[in-house]
N, C-alpha and C positions, 0 to 999 in steps of 0.2 A: 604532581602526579603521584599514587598514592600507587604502594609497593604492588599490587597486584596488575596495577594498570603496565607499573614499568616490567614486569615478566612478561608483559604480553606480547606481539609485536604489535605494532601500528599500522594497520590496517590502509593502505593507501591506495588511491587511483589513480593514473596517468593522460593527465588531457594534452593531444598535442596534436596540431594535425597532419604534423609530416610524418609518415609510419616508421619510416627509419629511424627518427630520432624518440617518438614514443614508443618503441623495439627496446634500442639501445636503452633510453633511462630506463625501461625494466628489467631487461637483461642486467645493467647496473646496480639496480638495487634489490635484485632478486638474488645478487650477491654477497651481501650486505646485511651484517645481522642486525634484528629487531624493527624491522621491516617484510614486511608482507603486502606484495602486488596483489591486490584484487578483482582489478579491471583499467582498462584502457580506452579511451575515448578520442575522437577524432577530431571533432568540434563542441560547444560551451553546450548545445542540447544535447550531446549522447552524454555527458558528463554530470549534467543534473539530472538527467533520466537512470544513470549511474549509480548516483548517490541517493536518489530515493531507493531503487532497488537492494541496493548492499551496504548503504548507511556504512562509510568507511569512518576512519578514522580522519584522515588530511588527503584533499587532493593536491597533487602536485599540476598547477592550471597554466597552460601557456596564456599568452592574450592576442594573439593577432589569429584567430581561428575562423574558420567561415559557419553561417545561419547565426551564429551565437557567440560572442568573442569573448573572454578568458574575461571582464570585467564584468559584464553582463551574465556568464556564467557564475561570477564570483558572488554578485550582490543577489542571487537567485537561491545559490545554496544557501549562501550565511542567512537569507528572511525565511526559505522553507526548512532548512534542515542544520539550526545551529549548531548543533552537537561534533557537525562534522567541518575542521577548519580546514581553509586554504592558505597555500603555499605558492608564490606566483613562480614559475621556473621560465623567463623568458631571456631574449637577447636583446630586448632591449631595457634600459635602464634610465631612460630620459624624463622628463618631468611630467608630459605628457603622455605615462606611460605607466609611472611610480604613484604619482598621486591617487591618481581615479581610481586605482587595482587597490590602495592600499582604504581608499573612502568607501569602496563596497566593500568591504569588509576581511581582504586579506589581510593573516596576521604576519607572513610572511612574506621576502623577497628575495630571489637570487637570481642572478645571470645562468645562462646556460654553459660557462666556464668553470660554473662551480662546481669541484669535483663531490665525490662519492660522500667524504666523510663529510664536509660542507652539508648537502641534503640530510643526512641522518641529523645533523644536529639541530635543520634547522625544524625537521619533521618533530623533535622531541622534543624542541622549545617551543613551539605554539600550544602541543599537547599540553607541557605543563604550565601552559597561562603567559608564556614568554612572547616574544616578537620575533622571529626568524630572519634578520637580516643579516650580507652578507653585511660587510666591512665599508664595501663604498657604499653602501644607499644609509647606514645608516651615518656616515659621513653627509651625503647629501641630504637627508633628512634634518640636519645640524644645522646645516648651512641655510637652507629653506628658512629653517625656525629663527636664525640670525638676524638675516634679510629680511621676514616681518615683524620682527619684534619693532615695536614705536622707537624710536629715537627721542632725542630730547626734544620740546617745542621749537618751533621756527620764531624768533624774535618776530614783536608784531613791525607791519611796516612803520615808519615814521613817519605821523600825521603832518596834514599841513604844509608841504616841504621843508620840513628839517630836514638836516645832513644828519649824517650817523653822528658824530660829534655833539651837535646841539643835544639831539637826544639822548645822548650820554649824561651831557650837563642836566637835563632838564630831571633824569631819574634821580640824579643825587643829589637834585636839589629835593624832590621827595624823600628821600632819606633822613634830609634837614641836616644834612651840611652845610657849611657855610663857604664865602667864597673862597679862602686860602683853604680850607680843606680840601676842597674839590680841584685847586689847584695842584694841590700833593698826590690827590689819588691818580691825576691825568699827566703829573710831573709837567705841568705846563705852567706861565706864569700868570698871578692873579688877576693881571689884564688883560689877559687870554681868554681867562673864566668872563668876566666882563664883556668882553666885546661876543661872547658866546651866548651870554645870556642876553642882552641888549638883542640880537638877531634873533634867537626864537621870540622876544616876548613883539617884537615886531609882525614877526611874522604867523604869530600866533593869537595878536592883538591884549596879551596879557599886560596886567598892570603890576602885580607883585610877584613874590615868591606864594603867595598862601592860595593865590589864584591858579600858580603854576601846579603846586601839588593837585589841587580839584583839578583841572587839568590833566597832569599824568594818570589820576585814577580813570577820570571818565573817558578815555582812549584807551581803558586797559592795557597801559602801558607798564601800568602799577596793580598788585591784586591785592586787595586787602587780605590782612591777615585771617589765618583760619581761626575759629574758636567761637 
């Protein structure tokens, strides 16, 4: 935000539809320096009809409103009137609540817990390009992003009915180890190895090790290498 924007105050609206509690956050922040109430709305269309009219700076947007609800209000201003960002100020904080408010385009999130200086900050961090969350959403936002992040692959199944074992042996024998190697890597004994390999190549109708490798690749059990 660029010095003359920050002397200014930020320009804000109040969408909520219980008048008591859009009262009160005005009252509250009309307390509150570097902040200036401009208008107040009941539901998501007096609030877009709001912000075409007085072009604020950040509404401050409940989401459970009636005709027009705080997401649908959200993703209305952000496509007609970008200039002006939202702030979601609701009670609830659930996923199905957090996400859609935050995919239309709010840059902001807080509970309605969230005290005075809470909202100024979070109304002067969207202004300057920031993300206005409290503490827990952007925790749960964390967590979200955790929880889809890919994990490693899933081992493929093992064809054929091998046991996990055989296909153990059968990968290291594409390695091209040999049989007392493969004994040390599984700490098992060379007759071990043998009687392991004897059962896949049975059950897999193979005749050697060089079959076994083609084999391991053509079941993608094996990837050739990159390059």
């Amino acid at each position: 935000m660029t010095q003359e924007a920050a002397r200014k105050p930020a320009r804000v609206v109040v969408a909520d539809d219980q008048t008591v509690v859009r009262e009160g956050i005005g009252m509250l922040l009309g307390l509150l320096p570097g902040i200036e109430v401009v208008g107040a709305a009941g539901d998501g269309e007096e609030a877009v009809a709001l912000v075409a009219g007085l072009a604020p700076d950040v509404v401050l947007m409940d989401l459970r409103m009636p005709r027009c609800d705080g997401v649908e209000a959200t993703r209305r201003i952000r496509a007609e009137h970008p200039r002006t960002q939202v702030v979601v100020l609701t009670t609830f904080a659930d996923d199905e609540s957090l996400f859609p408010a935050l995919a239309a385009g709010a840059r902001g999130y807080l509970t309605k817990d969230a005290d005075g200086d809470e909202i100024v900050r979070a109304v002067h961090s969207v202004l300057s390009g920031d993300a206005g969350l409290s503490p827990g959403i952007q925790r749960r936002l964390l967590e979200r992003l955790a929880e889809t992040e890919p994990g490693p692959p899933a081992p493929p199944e093992p064809p054929d009915g091998l046991t996990a074992r055989e296909t153990e042996v059968l990968l290291l024998i594409a390695e091209g180890l040999s049989n007392p190697e493969i004994a040390r890597r599984l700490h098992v004994s060379t007759a071990t190895v043998k009687t392991h390999i004897n059962n896949l190549f049975t059950k897999t109708g193979l005749k050697d090790r060089a079959q076994a490798v083609r084999y391991a690749y053509g079941k993608g059990l094996v990837r050739p290498p990159a390059g």
